[in-house]
VONUKOL-201688 format. One record per residue: residue number from 1; chain; x, y, z of N, C-alpha, C, O in turn. Coordinates in Angstrom, 2 decimals. Layout:
! VONUKOL-201688
(site NUM, 'A', (X, Y, Z), (X, Y, Z), (X, Y, Z), (X, Y, Z))
...
//
This chain:
! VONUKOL-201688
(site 1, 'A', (54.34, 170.81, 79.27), (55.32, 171.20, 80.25), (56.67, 171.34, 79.55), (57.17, 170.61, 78.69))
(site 2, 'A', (57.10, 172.35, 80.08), (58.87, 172.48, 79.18), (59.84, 172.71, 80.65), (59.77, 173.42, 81.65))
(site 3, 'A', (60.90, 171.47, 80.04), (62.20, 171.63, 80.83), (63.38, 171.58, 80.08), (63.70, 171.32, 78.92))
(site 4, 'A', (63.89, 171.89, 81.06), (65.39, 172.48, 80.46), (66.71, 171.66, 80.11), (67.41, 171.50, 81.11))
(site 5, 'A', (67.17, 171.17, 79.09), (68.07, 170.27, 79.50), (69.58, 170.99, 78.70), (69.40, 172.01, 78.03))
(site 6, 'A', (70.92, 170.46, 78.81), (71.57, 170.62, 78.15), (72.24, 170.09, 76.78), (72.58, 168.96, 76.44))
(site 7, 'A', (72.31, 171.54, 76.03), (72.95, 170.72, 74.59), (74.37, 170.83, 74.63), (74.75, 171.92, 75.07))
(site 8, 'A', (75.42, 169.88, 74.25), (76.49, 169.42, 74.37), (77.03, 169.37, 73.29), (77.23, 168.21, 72.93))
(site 9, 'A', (77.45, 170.37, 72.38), (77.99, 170.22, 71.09), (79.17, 170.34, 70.75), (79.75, 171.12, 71.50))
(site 10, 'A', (80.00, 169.81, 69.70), (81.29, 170.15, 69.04), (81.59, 170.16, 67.41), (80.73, 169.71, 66.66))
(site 11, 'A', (82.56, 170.57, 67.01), (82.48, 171.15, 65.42), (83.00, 169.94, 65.06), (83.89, 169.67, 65.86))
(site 12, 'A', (82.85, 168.92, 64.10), (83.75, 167.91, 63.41), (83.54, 167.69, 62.09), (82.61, 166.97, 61.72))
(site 13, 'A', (84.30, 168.23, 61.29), (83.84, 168.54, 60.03), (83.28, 169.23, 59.25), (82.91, 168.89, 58.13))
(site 14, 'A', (83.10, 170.61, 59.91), (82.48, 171.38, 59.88), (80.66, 171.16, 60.04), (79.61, 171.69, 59.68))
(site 15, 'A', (81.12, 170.12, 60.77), (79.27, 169.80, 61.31), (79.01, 170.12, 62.68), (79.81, 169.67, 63.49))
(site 16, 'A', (77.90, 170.93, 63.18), (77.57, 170.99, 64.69), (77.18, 169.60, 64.60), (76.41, 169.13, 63.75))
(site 17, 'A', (77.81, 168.91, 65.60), (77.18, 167.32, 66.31), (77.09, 167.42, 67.68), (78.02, 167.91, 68.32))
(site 18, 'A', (76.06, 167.00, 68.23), (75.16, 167.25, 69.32), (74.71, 166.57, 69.89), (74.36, 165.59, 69.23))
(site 19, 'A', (74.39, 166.49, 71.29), (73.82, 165.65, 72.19), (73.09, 166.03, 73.59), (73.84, 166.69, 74.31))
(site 20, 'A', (71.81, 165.80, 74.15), (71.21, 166.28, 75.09), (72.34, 165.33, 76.45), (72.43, 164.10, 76.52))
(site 21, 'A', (73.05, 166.33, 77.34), (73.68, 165.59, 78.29), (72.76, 164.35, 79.40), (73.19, 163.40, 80.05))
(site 22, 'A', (71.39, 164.90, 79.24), (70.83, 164.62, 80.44), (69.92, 162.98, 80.15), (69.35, 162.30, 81.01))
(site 23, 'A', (70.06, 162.65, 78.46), (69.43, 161.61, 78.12), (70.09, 161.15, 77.53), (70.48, 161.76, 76.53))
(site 24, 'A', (70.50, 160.02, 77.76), (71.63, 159.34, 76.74), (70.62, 158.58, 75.69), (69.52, 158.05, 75.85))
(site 25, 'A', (71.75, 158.83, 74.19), (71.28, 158.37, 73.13), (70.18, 159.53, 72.51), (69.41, 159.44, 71.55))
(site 26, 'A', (70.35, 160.32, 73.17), (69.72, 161.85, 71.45), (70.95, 162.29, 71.22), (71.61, 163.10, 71.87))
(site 27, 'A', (71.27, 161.59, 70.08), (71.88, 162.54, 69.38), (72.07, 163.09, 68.03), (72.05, 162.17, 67.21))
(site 28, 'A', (72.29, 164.50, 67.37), (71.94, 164.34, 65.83), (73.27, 165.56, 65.76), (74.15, 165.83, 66.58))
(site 29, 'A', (73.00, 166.07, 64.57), (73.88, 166.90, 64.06), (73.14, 167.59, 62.72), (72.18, 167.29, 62.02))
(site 30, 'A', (74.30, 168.85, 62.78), (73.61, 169.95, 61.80), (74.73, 171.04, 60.85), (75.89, 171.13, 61.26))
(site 31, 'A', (74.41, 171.67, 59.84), (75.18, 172.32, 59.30), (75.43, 173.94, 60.02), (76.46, 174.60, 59.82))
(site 32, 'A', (74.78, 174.20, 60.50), (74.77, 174.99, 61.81), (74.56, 174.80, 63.26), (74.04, 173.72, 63.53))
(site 33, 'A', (74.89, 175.72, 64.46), (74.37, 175.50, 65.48), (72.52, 175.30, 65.26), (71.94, 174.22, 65.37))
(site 34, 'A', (71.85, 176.61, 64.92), (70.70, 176.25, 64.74), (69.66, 175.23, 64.05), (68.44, 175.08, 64.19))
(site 35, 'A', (70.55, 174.64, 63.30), (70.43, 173.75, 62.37), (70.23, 172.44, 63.78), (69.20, 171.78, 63.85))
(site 36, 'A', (70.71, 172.36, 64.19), (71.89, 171.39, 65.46), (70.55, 170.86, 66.59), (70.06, 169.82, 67.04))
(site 37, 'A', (70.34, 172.73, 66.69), (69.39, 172.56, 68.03), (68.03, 171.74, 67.49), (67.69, 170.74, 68.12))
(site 38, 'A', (67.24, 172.17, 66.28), (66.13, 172.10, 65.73), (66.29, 170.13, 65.78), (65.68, 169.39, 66.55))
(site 39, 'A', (67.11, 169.78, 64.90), (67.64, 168.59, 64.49), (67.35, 167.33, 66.33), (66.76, 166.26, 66.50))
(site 40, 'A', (68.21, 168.36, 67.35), (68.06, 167.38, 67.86), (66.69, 167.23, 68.98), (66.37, 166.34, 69.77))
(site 41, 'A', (66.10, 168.56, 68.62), (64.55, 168.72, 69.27), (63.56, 167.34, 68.51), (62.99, 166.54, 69.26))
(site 42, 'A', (63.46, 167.22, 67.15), (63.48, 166.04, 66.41), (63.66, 165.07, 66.94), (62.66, 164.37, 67.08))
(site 43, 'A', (65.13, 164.45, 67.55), (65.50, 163.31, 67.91), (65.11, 162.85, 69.33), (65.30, 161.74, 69.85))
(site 44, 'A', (64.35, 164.29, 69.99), (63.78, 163.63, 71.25), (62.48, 163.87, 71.22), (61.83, 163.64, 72.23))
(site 45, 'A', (61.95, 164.30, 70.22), (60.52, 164.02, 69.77), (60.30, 162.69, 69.65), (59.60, 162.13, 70.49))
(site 46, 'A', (60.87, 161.95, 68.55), (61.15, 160.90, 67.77), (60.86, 159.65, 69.01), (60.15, 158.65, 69.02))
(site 47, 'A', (61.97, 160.38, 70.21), (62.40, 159.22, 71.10), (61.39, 159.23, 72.16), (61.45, 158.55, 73.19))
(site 48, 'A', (60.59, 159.95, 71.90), (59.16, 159.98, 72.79), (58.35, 159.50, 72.61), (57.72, 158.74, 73.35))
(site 49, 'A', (58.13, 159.85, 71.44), (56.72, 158.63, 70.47), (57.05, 157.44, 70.35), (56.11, 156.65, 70.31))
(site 50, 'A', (58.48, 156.85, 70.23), (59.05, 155.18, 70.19), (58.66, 155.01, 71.64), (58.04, 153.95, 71.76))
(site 51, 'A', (58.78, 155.53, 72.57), (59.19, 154.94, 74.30), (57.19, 154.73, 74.23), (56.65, 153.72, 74.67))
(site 52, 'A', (56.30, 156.04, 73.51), (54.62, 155.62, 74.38), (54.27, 155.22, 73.16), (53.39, 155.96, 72.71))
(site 53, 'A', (54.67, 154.17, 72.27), (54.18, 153.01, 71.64), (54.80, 151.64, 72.03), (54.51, 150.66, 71.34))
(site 54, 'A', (55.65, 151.49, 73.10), (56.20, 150.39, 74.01), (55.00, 149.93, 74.92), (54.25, 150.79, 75.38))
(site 55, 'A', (54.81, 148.68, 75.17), (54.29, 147.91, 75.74), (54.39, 148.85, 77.59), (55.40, 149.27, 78.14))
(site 56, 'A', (53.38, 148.88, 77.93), (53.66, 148.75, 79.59), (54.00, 147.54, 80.34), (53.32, 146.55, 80.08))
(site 57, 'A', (55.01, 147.42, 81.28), (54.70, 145.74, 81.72), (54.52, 146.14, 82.75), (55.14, 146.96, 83.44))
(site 58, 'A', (53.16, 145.25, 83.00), (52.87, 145.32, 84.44), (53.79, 144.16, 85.90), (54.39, 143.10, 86.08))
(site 59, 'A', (53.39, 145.15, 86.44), (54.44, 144.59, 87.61), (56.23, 144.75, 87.56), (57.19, 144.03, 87.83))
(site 60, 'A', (56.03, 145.99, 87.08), (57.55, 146.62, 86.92), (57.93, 146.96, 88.91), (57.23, 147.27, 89.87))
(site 61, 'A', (59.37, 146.67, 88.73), (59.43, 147.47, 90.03), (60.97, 147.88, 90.12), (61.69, 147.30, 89.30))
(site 62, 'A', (61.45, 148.59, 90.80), (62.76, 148.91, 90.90), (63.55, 149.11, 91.94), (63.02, 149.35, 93.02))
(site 63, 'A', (65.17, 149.04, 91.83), (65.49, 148.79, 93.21), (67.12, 149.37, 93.33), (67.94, 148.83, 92.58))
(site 64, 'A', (67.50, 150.30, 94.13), (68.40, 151.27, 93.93), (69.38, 150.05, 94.39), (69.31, 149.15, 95.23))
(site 65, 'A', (70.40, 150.50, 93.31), (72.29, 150.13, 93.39), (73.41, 150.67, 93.66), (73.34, 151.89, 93.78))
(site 66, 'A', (74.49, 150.17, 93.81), (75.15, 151.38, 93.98), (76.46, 150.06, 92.98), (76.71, 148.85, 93.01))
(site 67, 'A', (77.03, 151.51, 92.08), (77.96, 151.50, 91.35), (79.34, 152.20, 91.62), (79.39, 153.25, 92.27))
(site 68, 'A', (80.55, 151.56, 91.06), (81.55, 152.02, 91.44), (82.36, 152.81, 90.83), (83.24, 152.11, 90.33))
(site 69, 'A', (82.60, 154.32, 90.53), (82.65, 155.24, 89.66), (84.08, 155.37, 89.56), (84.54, 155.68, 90.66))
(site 70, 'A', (84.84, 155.26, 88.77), (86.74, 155.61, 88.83), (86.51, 156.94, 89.02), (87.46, 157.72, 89.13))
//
């Protein structure tokens, strides 16, 4: 399945550095944009295979909050 997310980049140093907006913590960087994109397709590969070699715990459950946004 393919979805769509956004890449969020800026020049610093003459490096594309990059970040998927929609998942915090991918982020990589590249000597080009294309360089950039590839790089951080990588870093959410990477962060896929770490999350389904994690333990399942059973009896997870969850429970909506509400936070207070400035």
């Amino acid at each position: 399945m393919k979805r769509h997310f956004t890449l969020e980049y800026w020049i610093d140093d003459d490096w594309y550095v990059g970040r998927i907006k929609e998942i915090p913590g991918v982020f990589s960087q590249g000597e080009t944009l294309e360089e950039l994109e590839e790089n951080i397709k990588d870093a959410f590969r990477l962060m896929i295979e770490e999350d389904s070699q994690k333990p399942i715990h059973t009896g997870t459950q969850t429970k909506e909050i509400i936070l207070e946004v400035a």
